[in-house]
The first five atom37 places (N, CA, C, CB, O) and aatype in JSON, in Angstrom:
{
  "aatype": [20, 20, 20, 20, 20, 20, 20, 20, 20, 20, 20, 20, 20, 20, 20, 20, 20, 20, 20, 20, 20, 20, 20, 20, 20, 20, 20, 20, 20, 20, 20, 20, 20, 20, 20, 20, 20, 20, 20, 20, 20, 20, 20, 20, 20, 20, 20, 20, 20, 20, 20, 20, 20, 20, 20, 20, 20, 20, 20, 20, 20, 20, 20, 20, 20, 20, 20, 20, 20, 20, 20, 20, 20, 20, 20, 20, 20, 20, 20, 20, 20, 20, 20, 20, 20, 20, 20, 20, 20, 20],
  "atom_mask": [
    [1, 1, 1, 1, 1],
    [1, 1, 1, 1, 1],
    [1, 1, 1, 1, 1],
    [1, 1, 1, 1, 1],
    [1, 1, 1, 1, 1],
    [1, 1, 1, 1, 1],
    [1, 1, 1, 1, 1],
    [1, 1, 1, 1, 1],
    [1, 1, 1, 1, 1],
    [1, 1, 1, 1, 1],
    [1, 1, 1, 1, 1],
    [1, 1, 1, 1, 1],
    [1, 1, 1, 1, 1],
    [1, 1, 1, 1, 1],
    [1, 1, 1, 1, 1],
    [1, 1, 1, 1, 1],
    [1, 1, 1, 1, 1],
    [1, 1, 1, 1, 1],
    [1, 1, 1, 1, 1],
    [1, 1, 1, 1, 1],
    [1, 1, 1, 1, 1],
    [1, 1, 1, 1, 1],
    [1, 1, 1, 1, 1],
    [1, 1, 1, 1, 1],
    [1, 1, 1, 1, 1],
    [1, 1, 1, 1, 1],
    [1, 1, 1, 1, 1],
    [1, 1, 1, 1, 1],
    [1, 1, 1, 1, 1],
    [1, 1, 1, 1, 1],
    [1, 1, 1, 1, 1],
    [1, 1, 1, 1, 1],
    [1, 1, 1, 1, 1],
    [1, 1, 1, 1, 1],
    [1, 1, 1, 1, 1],
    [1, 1, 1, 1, 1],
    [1, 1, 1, 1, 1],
    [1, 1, 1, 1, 1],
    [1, 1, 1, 1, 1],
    [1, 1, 1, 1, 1],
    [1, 1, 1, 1, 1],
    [1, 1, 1, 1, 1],
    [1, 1, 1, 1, 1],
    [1, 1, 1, 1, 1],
    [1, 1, 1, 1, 1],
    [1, 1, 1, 1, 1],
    [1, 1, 1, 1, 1],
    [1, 1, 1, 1, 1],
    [1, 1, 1, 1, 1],
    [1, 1, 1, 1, 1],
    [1, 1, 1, 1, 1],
    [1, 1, 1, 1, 1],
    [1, 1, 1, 1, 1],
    [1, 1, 1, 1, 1],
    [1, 1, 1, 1, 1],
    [1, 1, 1, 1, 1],
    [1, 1, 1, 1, 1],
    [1, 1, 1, 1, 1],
    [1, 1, 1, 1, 1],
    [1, 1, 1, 1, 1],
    [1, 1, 1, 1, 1],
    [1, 1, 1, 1, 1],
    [1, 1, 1, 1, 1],
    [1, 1, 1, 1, 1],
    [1, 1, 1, 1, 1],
    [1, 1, 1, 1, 1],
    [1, 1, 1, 1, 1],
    [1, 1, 1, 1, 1],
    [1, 1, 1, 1, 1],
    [1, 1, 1, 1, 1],
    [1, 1, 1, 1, 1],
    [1, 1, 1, 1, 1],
    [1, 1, 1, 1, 1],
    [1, 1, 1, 1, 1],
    [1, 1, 1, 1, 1],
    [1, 1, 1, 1, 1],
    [1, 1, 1, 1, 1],
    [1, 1, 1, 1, 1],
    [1, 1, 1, 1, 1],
    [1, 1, 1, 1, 1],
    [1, 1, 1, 1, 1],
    [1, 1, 1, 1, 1],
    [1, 1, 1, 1, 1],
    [1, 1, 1, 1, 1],
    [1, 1, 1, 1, 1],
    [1, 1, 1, 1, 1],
    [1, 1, 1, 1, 1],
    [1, 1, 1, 1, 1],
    [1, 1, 1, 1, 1],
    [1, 1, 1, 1, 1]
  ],
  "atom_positions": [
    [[-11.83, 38.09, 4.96], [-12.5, 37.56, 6.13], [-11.46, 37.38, 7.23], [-13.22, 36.22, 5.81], [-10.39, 36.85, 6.93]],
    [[-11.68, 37.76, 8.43], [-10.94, 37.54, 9.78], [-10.51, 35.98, 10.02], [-11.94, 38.02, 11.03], [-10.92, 34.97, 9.46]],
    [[-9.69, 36.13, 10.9], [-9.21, 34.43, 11.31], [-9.88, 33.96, 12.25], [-7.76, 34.13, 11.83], [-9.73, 32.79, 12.6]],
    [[-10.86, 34.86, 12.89], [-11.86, 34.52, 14.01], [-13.45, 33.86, 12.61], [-12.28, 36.54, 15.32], [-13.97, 32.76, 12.81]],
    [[-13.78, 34.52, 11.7], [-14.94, 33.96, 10.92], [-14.06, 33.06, 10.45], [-15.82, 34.83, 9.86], [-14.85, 32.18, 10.12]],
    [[-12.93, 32.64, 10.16], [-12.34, 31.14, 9.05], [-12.58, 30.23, 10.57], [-9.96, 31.15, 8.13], [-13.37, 29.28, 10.55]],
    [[-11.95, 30.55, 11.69], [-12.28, 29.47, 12.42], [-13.65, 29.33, 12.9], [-11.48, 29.42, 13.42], [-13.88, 28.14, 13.1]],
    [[-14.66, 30.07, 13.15], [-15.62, 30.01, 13.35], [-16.52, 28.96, 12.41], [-15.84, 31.18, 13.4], [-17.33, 28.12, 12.8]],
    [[-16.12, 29.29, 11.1], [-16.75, 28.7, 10.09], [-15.96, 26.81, 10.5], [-16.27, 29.69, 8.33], [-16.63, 25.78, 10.55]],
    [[-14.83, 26.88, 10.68], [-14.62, 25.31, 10.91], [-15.54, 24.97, 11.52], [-13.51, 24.81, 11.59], [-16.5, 24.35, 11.07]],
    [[-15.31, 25.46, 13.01], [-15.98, 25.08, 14.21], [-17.24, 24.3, 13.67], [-16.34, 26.37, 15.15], [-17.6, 23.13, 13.77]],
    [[-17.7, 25.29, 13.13], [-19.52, 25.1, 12.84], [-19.54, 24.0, 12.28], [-20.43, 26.19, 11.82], [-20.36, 23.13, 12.57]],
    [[-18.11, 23.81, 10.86], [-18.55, 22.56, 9.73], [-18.84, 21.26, 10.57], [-17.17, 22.16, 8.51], [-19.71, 20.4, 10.43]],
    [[-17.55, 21.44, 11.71], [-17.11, 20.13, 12.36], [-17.97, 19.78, 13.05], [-16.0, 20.08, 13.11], [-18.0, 18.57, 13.27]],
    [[-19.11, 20.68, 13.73], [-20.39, 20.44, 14.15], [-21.43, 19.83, 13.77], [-20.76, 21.18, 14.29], [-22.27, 19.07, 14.24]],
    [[-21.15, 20.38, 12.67], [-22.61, 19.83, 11.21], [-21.87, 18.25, 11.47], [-22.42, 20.78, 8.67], [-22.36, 17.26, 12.02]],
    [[-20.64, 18.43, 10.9], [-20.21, 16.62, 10.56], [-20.45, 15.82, 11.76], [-18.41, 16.27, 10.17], [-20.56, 14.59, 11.7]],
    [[-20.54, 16.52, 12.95], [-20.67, 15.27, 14.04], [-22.21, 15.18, 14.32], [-19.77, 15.57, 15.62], [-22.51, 14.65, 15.39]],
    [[-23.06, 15.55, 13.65], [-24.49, 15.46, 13.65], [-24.79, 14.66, 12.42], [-25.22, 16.86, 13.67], [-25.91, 14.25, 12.1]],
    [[-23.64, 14.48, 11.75], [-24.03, 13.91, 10.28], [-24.53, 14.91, 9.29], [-25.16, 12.85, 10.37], [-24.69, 14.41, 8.17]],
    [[-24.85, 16.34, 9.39], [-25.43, 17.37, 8.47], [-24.29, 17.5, 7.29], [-25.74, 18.89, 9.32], [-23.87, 18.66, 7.27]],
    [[-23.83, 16.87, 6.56], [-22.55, 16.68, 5.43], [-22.71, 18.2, 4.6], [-22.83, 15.02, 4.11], [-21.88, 19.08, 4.36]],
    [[-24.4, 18.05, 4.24], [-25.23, 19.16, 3.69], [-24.52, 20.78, 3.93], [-26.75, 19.02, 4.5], [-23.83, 21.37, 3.1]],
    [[-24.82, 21.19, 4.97], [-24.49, 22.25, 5.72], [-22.52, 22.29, 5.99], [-25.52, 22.03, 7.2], [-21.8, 23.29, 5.89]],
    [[-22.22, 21.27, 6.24], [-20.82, 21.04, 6.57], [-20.35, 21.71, 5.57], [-20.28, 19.65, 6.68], [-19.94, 22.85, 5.76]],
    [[-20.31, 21.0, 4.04], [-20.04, 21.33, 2.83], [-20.24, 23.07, 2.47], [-20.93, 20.38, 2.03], [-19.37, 23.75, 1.93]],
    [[-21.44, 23.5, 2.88], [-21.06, 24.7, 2.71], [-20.5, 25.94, 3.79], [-22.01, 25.01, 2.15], [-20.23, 27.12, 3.57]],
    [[-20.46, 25.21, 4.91], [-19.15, 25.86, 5.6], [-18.11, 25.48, 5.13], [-18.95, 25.65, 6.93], [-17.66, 26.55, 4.72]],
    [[-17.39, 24.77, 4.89], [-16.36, 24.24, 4.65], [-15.97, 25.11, 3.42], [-16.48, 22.79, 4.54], [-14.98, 25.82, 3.56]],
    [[-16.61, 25.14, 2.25], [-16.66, 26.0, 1.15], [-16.24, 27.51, 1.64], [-18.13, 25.93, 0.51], [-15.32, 28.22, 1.22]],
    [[-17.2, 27.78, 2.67], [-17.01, 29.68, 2.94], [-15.62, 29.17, 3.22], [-18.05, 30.84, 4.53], [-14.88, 29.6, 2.34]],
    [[-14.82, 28.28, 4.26], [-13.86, 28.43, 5.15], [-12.76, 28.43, 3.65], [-13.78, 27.1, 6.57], [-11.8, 29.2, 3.55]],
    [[-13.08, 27.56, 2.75], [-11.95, 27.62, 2.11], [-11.8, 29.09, 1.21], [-11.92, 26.32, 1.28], [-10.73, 29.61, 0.89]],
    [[-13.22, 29.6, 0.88], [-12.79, 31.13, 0.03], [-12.19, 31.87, 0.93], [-14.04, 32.13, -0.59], [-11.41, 32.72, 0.49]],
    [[-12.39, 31.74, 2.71], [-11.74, 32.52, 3.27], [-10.15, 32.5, 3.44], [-12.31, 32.51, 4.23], [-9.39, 33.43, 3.72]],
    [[-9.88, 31.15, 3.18], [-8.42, 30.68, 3.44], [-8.15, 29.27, 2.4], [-8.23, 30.25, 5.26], [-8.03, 28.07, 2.65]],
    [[-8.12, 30.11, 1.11], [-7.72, 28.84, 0.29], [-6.21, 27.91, 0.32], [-7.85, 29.35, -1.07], [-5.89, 27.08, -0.54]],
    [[-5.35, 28.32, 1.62], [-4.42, 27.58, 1.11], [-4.33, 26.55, 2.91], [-2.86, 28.72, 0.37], [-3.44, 25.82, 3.34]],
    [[-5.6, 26.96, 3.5], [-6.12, 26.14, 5.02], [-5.71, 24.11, 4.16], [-8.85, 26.67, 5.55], [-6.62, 23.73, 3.42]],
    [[-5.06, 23.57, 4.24], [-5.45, 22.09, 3.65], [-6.14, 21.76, 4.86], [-4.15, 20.92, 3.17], [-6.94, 20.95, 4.4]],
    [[-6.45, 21.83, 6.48], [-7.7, 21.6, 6.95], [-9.26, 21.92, 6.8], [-7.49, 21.82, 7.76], [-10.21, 21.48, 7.44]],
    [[-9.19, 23.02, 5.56], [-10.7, 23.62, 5.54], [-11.21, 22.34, 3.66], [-10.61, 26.3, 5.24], [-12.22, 21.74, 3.3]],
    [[-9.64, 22.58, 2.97], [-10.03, 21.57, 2.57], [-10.31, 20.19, 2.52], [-9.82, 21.7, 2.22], [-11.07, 19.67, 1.69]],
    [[-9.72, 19.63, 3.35], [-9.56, 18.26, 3.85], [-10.97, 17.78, 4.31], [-8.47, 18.19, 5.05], [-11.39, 16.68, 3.94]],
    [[-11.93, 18.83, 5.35], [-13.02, 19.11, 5.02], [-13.77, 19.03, 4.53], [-13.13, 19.48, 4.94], [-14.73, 18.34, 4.87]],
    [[-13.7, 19.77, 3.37], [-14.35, 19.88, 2.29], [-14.27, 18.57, 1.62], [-13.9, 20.95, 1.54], [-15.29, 17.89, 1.52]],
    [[-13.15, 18.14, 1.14], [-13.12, 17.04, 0.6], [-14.21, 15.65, 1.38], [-11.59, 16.83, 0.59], [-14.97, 14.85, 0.84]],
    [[-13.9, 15.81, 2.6], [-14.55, 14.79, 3.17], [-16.55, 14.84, 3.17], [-13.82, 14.84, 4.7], [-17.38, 13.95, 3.33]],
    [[-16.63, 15.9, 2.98], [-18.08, 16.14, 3.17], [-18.23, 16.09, 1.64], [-18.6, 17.6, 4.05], [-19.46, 16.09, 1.53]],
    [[-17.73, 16.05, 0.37], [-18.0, 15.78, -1.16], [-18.45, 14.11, -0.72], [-16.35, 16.06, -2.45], [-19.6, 13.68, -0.8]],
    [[-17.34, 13.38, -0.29], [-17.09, 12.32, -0.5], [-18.18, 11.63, 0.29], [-15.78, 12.08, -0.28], [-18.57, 10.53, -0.08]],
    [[-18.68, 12.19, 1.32], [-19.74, 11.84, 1.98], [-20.97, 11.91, 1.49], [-19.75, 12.38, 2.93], [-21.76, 11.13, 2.03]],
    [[-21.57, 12.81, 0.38], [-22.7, 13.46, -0.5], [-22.42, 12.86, -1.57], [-22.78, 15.01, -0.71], [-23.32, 13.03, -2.4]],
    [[-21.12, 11.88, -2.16], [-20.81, 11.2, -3.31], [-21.09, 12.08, -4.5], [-21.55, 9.92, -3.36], [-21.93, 11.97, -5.4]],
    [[-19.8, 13.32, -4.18], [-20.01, 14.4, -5.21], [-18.47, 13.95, -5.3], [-20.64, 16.19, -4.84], [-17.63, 14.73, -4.85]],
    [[-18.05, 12.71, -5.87], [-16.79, 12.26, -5.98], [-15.99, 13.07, -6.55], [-16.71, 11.19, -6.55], [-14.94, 13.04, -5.91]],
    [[-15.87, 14.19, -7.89], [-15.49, 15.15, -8.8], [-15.03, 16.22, -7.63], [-16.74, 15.62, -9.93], [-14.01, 16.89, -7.7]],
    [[-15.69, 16.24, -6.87], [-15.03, 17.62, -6.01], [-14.25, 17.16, -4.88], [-16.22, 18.71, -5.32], [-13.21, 17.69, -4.5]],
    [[-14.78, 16.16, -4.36], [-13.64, 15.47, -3.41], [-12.32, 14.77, -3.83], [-14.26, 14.46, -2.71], [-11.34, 14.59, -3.1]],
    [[-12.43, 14.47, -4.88], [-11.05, 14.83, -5.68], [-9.98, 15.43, -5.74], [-11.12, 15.16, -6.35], [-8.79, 15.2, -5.52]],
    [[-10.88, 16.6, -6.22], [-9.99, 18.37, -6.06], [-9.5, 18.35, -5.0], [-10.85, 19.9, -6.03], [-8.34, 17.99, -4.8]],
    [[-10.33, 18.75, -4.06], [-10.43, 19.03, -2.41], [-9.17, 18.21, -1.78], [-12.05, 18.37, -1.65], [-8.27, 18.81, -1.19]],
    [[-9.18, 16.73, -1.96], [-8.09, 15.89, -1.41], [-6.71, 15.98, -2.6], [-8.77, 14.17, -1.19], [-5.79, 15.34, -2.09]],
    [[-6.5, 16.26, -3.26], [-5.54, 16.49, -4.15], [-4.75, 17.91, -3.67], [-6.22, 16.52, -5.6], [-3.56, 18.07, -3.42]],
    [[-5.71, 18.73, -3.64], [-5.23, 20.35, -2.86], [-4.47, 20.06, -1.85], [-6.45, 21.36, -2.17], [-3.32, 20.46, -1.71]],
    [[-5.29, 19.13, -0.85], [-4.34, 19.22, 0.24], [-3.5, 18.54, 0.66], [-4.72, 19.33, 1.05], [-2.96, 18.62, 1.76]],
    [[-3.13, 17.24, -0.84], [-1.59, 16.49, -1.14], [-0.78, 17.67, -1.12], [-1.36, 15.58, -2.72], [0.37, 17.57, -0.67]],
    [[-1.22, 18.8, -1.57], [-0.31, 19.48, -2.62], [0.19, 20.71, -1.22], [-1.39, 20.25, -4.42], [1.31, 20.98, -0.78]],
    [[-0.69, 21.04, -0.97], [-0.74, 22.08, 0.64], [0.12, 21.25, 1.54], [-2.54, 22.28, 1.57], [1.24, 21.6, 1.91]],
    [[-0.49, 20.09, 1.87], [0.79, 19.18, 2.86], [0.89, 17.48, 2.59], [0.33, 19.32, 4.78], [0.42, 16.42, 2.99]],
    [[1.65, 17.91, 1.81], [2.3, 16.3, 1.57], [2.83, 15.27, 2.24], [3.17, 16.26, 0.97], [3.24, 14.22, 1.76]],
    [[2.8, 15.76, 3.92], [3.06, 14.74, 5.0], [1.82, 14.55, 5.42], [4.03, 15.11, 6.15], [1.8, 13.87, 6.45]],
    [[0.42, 14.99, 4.92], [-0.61, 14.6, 5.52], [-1.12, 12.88, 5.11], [-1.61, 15.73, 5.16], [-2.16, 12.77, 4.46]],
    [[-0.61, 12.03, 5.38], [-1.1, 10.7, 5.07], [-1.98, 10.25, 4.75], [-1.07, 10.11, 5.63], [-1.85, 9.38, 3.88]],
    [[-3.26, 10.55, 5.2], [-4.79, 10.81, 5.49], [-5.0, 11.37, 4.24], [-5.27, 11.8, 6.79], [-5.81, 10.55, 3.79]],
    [[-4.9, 11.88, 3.68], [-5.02, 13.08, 2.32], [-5.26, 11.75, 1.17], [-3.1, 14.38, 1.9], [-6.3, 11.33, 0.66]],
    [[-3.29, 11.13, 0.96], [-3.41, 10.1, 0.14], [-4.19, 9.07, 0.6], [-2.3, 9.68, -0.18], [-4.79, 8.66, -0.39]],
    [[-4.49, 8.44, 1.53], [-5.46, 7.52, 1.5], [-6.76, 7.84, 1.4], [-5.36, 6.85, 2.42], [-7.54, 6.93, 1.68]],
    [[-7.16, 8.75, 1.11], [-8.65, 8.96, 1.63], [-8.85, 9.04, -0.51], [-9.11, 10.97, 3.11], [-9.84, 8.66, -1.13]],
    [[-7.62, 9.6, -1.07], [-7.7, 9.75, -2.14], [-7.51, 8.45, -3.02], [-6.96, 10.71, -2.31], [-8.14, 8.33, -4.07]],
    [[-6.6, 7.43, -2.55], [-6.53, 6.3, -3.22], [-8.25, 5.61, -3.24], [-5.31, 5.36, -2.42], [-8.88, 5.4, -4.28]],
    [[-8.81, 5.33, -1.7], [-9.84, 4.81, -1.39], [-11.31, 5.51, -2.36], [-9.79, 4.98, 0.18], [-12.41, 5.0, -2.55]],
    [[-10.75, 6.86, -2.81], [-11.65, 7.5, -3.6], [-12.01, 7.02, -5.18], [-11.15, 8.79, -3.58], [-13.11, 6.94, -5.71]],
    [[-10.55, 6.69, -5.79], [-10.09, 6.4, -6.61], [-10.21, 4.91, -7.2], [-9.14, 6.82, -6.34], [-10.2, 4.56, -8.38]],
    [[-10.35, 3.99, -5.77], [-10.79, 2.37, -5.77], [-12.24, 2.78, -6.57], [-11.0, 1.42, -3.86], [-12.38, 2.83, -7.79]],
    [[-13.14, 3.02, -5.7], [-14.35, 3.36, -5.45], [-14.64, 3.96, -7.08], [-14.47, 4.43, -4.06], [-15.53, 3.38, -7.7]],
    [[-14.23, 4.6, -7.47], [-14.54, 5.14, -9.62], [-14.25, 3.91, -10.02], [-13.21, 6.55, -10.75], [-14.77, 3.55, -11.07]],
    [[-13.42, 3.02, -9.34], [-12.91, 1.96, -10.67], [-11.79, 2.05, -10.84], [-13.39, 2.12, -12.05], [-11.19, 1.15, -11.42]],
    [[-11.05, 3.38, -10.3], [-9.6, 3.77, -11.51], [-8.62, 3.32, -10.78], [-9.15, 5.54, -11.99], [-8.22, 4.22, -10.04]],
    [[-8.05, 2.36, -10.64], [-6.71, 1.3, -9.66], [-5.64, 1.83, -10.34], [-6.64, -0.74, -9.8], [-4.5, 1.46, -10.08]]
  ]
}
């Protein structure tokens, strides 16, 4: 896939999310990441729209990927600790 459809596909998710459509977000966010699995913004994304649909198991992944993609992203670990409160698991 082109770098014009990976950004296109953001564009759109970030659209859905500012309408609240998490639904739709999630599966842009999904295309954006088969298009560019190592984007930690397509997952970061992604992660956030799991976590929003309380598909906690994938927002997991999703925010763990993109510890691992960029480890100065701050936002990443907190969004993952706050995930992690939220199961129970301290």
């Amino acid at each position: 896939m082109s770098t014009v459809a990976y950004d296109e596909l953001c564009t759109l998710a970030r659209q859905a999310v500012s309408t609240g459509n998490y639904t739709e977000a999630r599966s842009l966010y999904a295309k954006a990441v088969a298009a560019s699995p190592d984007s930690s913004d397509a997952h970061y994304g992604l992660a956030t729209c799991c976590f929003m649909l309380s598909d906690f198991d994938a927002a997991r992944i999703h925010f763990k990927e993109v510890t691992r993609l960029d480890p100065l992203r701050a936002t990443a670990f907190i969004n993952l600790g706050a995930l992690y409160n939220r199961l129970g698991d301290q």
